[in-house]
C-alpha positions in Angstrom: -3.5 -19.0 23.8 -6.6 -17.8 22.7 -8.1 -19.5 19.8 -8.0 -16.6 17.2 -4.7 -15.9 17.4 -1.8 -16.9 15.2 1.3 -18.7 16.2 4.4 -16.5 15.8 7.8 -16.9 16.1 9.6 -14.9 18.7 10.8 -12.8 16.5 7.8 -11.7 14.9 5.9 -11.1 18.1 9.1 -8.9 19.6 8.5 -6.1 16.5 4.5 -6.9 16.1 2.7 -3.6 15.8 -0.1 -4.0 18.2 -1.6 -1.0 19.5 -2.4 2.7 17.4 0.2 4.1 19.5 2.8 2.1 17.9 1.7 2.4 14.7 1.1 5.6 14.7 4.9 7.4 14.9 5.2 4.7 12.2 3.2 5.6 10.0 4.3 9.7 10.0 7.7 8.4 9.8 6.5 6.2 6.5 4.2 9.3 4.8 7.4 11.9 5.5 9.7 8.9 3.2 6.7 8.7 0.5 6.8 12.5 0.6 10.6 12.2 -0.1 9.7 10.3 -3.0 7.6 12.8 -4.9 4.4 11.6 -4.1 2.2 14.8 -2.1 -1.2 14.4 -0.7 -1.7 18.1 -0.9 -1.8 18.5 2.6 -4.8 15.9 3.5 -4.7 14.5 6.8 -4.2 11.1 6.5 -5.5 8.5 9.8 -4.4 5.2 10.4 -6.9 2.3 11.7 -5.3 -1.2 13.4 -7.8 -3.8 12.5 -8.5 -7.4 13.3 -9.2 -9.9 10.3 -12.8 -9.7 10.5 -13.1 -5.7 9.8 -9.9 -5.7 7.4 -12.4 -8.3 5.5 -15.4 -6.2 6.0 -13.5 -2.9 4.7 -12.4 -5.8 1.7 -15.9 -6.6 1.0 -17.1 -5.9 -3.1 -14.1 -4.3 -4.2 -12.9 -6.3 -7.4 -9.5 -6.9 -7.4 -8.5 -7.5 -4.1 -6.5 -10.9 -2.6 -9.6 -11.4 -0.3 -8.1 -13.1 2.4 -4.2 -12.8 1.9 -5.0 -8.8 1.5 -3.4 -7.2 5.0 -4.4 -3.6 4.3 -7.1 -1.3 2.3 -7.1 2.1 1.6 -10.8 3.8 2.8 -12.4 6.4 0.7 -15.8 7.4 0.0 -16.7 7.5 -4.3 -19.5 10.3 -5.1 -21.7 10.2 -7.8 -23.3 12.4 -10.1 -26.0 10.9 -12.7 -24.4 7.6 -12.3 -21.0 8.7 -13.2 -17.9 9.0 -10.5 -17.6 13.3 -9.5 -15.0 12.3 -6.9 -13.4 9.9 -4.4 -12.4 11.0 -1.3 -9.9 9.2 0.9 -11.0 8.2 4.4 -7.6 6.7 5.4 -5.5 3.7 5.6 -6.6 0.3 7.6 -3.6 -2.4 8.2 -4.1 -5.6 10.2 -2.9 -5.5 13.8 -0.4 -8.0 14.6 2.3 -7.8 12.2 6.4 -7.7 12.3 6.7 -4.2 12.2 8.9 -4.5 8.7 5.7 -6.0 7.2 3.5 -3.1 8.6 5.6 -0.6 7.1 5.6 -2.7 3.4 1.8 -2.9 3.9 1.4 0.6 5.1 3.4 1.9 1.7 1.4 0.4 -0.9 -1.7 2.2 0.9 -0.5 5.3 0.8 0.6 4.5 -2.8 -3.3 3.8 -3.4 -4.2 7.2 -1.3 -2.0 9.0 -4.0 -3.3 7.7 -6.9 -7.2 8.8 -5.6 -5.6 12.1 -4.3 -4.2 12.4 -7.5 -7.5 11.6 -9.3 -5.3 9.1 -11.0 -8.2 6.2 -11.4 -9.5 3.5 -14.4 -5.7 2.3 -14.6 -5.2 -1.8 -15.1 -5.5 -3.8 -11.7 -1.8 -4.8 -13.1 -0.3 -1.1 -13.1 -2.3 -0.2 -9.8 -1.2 -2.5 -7.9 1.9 -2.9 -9.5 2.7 0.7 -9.0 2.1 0.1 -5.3 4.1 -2.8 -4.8 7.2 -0.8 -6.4 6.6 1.7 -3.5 6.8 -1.3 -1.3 9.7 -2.7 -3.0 11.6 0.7 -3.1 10.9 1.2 1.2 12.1 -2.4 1.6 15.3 -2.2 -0.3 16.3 1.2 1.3 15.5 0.3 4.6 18.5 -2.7 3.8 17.7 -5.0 6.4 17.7 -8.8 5.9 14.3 -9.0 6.7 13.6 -6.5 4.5 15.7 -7.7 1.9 13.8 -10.8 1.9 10.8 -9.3 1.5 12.0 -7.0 -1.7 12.7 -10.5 -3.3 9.1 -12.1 -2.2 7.9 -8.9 -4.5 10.4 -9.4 -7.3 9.3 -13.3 -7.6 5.8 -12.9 -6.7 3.7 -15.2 -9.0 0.8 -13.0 -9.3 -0.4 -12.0 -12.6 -1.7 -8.6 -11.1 1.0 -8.0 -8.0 4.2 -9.7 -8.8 3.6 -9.5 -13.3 2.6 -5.7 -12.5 5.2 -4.7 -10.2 7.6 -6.2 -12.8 5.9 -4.5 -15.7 5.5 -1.1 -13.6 9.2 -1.4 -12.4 10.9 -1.6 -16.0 8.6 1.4 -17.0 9.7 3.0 -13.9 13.7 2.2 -15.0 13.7 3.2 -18.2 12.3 6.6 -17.8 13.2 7.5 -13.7 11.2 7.1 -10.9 11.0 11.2 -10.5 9.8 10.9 -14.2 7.8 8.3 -14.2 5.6 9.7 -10.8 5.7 13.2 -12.7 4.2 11.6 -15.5 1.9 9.5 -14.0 0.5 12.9 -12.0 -0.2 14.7 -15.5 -1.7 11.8 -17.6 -3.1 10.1 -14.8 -2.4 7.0 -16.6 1.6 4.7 -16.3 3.2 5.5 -19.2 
């Protein structure tokens, strides 16, 4: 074993998405359910990049807000300025680290794309607590459809989730989302560009 890598249970390293060509079926498969949610990209091509720790915490690197080492995925976009004010973020794509149960990936892989809509969207200047919260729901809303004890599990790992920004957000978000529909709640979100 080489040094760098993890030790995994059996199970883990059976469903570990490894290679691009795993991931990548994956990841039209996940885009086609957020699209099935409400959530468009306006026809952007979207790429996927498998990364090892070391780039995932390059990519990481200055962004406020993020869980710095426990962070398994960012969403890659370009900001453009005009007389030091934002014109316009572009999004690059979506990197996840390599290596994970596939169940994770897919979790991981959601609350990207729930990043790439909010840029795509120009949805931005919302609460670290409502972004992030708003993407975990995604995640939470994949998990519990897809049903599976695993996945189950990991549905309740969001729902208990400590975090003042993740776990309080995605509660915070969630109720918001409840009370007013989820078709609602995105539709709303898309016109204000701000959680309601």
């Amino acid at each position: 074993m080489r040094g760098s890598e993890s030790v995994r249970c059996p199970t883990c390293r059976a469903s570990a998405i490894e290679t691009i060509d795993q991931a990548r079926p994956i990841f039209k498969h996940l885009i086609r359910w957020i699209n099935a949610q409400g959530l468009v990209y306006n026809n952007l091509p979207l790429s996927l990049e498998l990364v090892d720790r070391p780039r995932l915490a390059q990519l990481l690197k200055g962004r406020a807000g993020t869980a710095g080492t426990d962070s398994l995925g960012v969403t890659m976009s370009t900001t453009h300025t005009l007389n030091g004010r934002v014109a316009s973020t572009e999004v690059n794509g979506v990197a996840v680290l390599e290596g994970m149960p596939s169940t994770v990936f897919q979790g991981v892989t959601i609350h990207e794309l729930g990043h790439v809509w909010l840029i795509v969207h120009d949805i931005k200047n919302l609460s670290s607590w409502a972004e992030e919260g708003f993407c975990e729901l995604l995640s939470y809303r994949y998990y519990t459809q897809l049903n599976t004890d695993e996945s189950r599990y990991h549905a309740r790992s969001i729902e208990s989730n400590p975090n003042p920004v993740y776990g309080e957000g995605f509660r915070r978000v969630r109720a918001i989302a409840d009370a007013k529909g989820f078709q609602r709640f995105v539709e709303t979100m898309r016109s204000t560009k701000r959680v309601p």
